[in-house]
N, C-alpha and C positions, 0 to 999 in steps of 0.2 A: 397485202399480207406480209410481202416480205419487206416494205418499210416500220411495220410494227413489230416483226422480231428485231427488228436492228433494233428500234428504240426501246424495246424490252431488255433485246440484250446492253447496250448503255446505261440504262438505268441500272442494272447488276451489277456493272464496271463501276457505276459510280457510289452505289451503296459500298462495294467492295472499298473502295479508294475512302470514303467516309468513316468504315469501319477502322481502315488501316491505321489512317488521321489521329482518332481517338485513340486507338493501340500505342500509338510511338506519344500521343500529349501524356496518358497516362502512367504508362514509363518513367515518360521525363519526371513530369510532376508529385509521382509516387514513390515508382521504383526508386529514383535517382539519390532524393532525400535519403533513401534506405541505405541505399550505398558509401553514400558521403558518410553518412553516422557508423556505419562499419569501420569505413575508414579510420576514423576519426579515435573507435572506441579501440581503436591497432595499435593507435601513436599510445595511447596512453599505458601499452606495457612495458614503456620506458619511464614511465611517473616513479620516482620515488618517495615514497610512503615511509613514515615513523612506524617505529614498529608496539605491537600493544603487547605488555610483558602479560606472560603464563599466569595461572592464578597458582597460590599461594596455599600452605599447608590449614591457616587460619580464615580460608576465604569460604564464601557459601554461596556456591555458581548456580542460579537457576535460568533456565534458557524456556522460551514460550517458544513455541512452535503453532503457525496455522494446521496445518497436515501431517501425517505421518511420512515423512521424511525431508522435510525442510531443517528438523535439528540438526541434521545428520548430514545433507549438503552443506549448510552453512556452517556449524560449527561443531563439525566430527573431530577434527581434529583440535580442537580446544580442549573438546570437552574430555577427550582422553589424556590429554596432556595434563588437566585439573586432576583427574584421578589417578593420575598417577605420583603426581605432585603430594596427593594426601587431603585435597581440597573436596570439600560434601559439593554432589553436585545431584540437580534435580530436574527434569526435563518435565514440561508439564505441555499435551497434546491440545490444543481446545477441538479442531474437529476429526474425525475417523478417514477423513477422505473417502466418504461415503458417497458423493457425487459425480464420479470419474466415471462417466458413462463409456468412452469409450472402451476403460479398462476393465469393466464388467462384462460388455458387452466380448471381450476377446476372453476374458476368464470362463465366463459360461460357455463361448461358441453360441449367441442368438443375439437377434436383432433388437428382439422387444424384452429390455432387462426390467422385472419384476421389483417391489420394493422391497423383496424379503434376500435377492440378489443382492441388492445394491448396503445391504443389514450385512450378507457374507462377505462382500468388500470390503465393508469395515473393519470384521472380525482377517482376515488378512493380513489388511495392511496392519491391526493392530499388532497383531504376531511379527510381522517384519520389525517394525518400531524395536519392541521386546529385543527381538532375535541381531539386530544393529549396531543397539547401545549397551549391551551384554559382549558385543563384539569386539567394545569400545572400553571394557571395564564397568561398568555403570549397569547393577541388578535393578531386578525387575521390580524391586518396591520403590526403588528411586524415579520412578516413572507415572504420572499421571493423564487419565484420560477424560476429560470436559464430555464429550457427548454431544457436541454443535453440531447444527448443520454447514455439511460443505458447501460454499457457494453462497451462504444467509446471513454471517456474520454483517456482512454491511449492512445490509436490509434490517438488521436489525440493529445497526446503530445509527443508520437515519430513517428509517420509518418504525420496528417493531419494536418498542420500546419498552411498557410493562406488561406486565398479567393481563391489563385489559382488551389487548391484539399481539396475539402471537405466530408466529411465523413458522409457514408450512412446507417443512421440506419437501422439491418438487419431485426427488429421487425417491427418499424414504415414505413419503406420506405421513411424518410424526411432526408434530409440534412440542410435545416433549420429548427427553432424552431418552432412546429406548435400549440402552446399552447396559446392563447389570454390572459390569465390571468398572462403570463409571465414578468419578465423585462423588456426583450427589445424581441418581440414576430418577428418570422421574423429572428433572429441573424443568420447568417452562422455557421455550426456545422465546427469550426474548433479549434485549440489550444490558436491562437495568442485573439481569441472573449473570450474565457474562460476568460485569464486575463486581458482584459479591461474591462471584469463587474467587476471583482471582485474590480478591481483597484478601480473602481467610487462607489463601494458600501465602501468599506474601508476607502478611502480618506473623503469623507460626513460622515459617521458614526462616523469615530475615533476610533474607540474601545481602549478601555486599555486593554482588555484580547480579545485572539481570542483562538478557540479551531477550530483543525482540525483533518484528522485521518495521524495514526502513519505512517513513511514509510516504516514499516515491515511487514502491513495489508498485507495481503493476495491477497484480493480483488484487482481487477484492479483497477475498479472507485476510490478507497481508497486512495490507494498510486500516484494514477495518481493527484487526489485534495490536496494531500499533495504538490504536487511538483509546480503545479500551485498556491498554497499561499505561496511557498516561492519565486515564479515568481512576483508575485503577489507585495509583501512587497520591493521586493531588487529596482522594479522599481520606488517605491511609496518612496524608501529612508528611511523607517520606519521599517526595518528589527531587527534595536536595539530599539528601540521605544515601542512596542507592545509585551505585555508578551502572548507567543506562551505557549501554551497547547496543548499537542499530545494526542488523544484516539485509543481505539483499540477495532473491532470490530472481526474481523475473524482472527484467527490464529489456524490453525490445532483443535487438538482437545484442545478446550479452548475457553469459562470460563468451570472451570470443578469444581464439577462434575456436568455435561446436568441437565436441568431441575431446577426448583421452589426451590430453599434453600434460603429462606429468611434472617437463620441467618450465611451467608458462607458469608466472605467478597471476593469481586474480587480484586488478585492478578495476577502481571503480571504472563506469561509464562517463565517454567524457563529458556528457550535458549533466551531467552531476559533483562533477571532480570539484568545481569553484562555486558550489550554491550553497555552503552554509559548514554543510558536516563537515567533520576533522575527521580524513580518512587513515586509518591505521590496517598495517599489514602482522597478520601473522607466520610467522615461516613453520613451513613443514619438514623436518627431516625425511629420509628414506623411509626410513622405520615406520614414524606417523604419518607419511602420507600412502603406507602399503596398509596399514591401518586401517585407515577411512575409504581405501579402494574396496575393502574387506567389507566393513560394513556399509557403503555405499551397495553393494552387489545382493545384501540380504531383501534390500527392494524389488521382487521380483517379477511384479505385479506393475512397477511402475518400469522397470527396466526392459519387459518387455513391449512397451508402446513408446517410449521415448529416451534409450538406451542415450543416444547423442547428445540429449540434455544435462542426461544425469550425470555422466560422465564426465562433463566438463566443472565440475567442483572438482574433482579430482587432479591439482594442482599443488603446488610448490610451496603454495600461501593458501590465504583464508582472508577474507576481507571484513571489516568492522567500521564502522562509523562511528565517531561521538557527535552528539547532537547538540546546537544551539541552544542557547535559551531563547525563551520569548518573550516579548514585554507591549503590553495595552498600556498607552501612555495616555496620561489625564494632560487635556486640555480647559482652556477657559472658555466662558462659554461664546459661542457666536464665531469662535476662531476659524472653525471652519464652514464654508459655505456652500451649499450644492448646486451651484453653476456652471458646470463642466470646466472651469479654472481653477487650474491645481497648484498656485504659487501660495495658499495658505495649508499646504501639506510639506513644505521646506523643511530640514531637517530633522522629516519626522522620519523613526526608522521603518523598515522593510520589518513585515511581522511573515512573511510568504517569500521566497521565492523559488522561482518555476522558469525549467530550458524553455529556450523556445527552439520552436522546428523539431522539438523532440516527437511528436505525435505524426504520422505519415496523414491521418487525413486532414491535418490542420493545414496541408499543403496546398491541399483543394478551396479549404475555411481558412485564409489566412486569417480574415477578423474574429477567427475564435482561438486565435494563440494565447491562451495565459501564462505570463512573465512575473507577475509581483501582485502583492497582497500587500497593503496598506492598510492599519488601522488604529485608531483613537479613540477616545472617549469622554464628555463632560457628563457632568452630573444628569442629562436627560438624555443623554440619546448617544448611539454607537456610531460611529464614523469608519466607513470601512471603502476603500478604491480600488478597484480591479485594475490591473493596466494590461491593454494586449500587446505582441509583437507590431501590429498592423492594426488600420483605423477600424472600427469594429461592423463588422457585418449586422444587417437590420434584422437578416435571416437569422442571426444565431442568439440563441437565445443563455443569458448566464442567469446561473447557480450561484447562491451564494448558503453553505451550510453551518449552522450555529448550535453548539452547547452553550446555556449561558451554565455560570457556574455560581453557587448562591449557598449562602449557610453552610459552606467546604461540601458541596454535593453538587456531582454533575448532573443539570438539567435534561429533559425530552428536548430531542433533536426540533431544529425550527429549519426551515429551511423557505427561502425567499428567490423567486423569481424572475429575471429581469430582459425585456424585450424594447427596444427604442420603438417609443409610442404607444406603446401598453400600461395600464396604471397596477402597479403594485400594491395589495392594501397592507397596510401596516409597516410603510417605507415609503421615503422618500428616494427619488435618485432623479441622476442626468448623467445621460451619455455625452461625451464630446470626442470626437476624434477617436484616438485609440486608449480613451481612461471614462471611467465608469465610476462615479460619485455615489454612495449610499449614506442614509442617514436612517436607522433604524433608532425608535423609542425603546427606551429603556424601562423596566416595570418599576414605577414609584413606590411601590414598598417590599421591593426586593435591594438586598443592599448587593449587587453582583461584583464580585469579586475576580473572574477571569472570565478568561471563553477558550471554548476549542473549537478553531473557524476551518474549513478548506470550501474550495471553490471548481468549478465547475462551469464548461460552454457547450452548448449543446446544438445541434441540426436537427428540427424534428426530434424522433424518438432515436437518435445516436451521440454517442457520446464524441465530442472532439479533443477535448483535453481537460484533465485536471492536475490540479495543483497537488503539492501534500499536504498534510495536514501541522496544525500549531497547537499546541497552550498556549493561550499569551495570558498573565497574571499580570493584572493594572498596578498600576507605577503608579504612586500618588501625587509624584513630584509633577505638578503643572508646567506645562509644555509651554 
């Protein structure tokens, strides 16, 4: 008996010791990564950034917003500074941030928050919004409300696309927009209604600047609103027309450091500082950055669950990105081949690119780090390259997601699958090492004119990394 507690007891020792094992790999190979990018995102508030001038008495600012109060982190202080300048400026909401469960759930005081709760959430934060950019100069007719759902916007621009399937908010229970004080109150919650508000608010308005969020946010709603105003502009023909301003709200651990540093300028993240965007700083005096503290704090709703985050826009500066262009270059035909050799992709340009080691569990998946997006085109078929950090895991499975664009209208989302040894239909591809070859047909009597591509690696039903998003509009000059 007493030789089997000892071995019982051993065994305990050694599960413990096994447990430990894992505890300190997972650190390393988790935490650690975490760490270093802190680090890293430190050094960068010594970057010096170009500065983006104030808008002007003749300008016409309109800023998109996912949530009710991403205008107001990101660009409080702009947008006061335009108003006061004399410049029309116009803030337009797409969703109520109606899906903030946990902030319902501390609003109410209950566990199980109702759909008709999470309707008073909306009605809230819409008041905050109001009560913010009123704080800011900017009245309440200057302000419009879309009626999205919180948390759908993507889903409904890669899967819920028109009338025919529409998307059911899991908080509200609506599929239409059930907000009266909306735009168009009643709209179908689908992708294609996204951008014909925004078309008809755009097109009336004019703006000379629009500001929207970056397509490396984090956020779903974020990068999903980016994508829909580049939907948005390419149909409206005003794609060169309109000086585009990118902001950034969520990305990992950033703005750092968390919390109240009034006199810390915000700098981009440094796995973004050298991937494309022209980052420009705006500076805050005293005045406008007690300003933006001002209507930063009318968020009350949100400052009580995540006071530390909000707080930290409340800096010195204000950060803006200008954006690359894109370009789908025309190839001749046969140029390139899908046999996992990429010497007939030579000096074709980067239409993607994406940090790597920026994602914590792509630490664990290194073969689902995506770095670059590649892509081409001849007259039949789309030529697109994934390339990862590391030689690609068999386990991980990529995304590759497609608007085509046809007759100046963006397409229903296509989205293509890809597993080494699995057959994809309606694509070709080869995996070799760490680059991933596609060759998708192109539709014989569509004459496609661009695409709006990002990408995507996956484990099972989790996500490891994705890319941002592009326009690229075909080049017709033969490659």
């Amino acid at each position: 008996m007493r030789k089997f507690r000892a071995k019982l007891k051993l065994s305990r020792r050694r599960k413990l010791l096994i447990l430990a094992l894992l505890l300190l790999w997972g650190v390393w190979r988790y935490g650690y990564p975490l760490w270093v990018e802190r680090q890293d995102n430190l050094k960068e508030l010594k970057y010096s950034l170009k500065i983006l001038p104030a808008a002007v008495s003749n300008d016409r600012v309109l800023v998109l917003s996912p949530h009710c109060d991403d205008e107001t982190l990101a660009c409080g202080g702009y947008i006061s500074k335009a108003v006061q300048h004399g410049a029309e400026v116009r803030v337009v909401l797409v969703t109520n941030g109606d899906g903030f469960r946990y902030a319902a759930q501390r609003m109410f005081k209950e566990i199980r928050v109702k759909p008709q709760d999470f309707k008073a959430l909306a009605a809230k934060r819409q008041a905050e919004s109001i009560a913010a950019l009123s704080s800011l100069g900017l009245p309440a007719r200057n302000i419009t409300f879309l009626g999205y759902p919180d948390g759908g916007t993507a889903d409904m621009w890669l899967r819920f696309w028109d009338k025919q399937q529409l998307f059911t908010s899991p908080y509200t229970r609506a599929n239409h927009n059930p907000y009266p004080n909306s735009m168009q109150p009643g709209s179908p919650y689908c992708g294609r209604s996204i951008i014909d508000n925004l078309k008809k608010i755009i097109a009336s308005y004019k703006p000379t600047m629009l500001f929207c969020p970056h397509p490396n946010d984090n956020h779903s709603d974020h990068w999903a609103l980016y994508c829909f105003t580049l939907a948005a502009l390419y149909e409206l023909n005003m794609l060169d027309d309109i000086k585009l301003k990118l902001y950034l709200v969520h990305r990992g651990d950033w703005p750092v450091p968390q919390g109240l540093h009034a006199q810390v300028p915000l700098c981009p993240p440094a796995r973004l500082t050298h991937l494309g965007t022209r980052w420009r700083t705006f500076p805050l005096d005293a005045k406008l950055e007690k300003e933006k503290e001002n209507a930063v704090m009318q968020y009350r709703s949100q400052i009580a669950v995540y006071r530390r985050f909000m707080t930290s826009f409340i800096r010195c500066s204000e950060l803006f990105g200008l954006p690359a262009p894109g370009r789908l270059v025309t190839i001749s035909e046969n140029k390139i081949r899908i046999d996992g050799k990429i010497e007939d992709w030579n000096k074709m340009p980067v239409a993607i690119l994406d940090p790597a080691q920026d994602q914590g569990k792509v630490e664990v998946f290194r073969g689902g780090d995506l770095t670059k997006v590649h892509a081409a085109r001849d007259d039949r078929h789309l030529y697109v390259r994934l390339d990862f950090w590391q030689r690609m895991s068999k386990s991980v499975e990529s995304r590759l997601y497609l608007h085509l664009i046809t007759g100046g209208k963006v397409g229903p989302p296509r989205i293509y699958s890809f597993r080494p040894g699995r057959i994809t239909l309606g694509a070709k591809y080869k995996a070799a090492g760490q680059y991933l070859e596609i060759a998708i047909p192109l539709p014989e009597q569509l004459k496609v004119e661009g695409i709006i591509v990002g990408a995507e690696s996956r484990w099972r039903n989790y996500s490891l990394d994705k890319t941002g998003w592009a326009l690229l509009r075909i080049e017709d000059k033969v490659n």
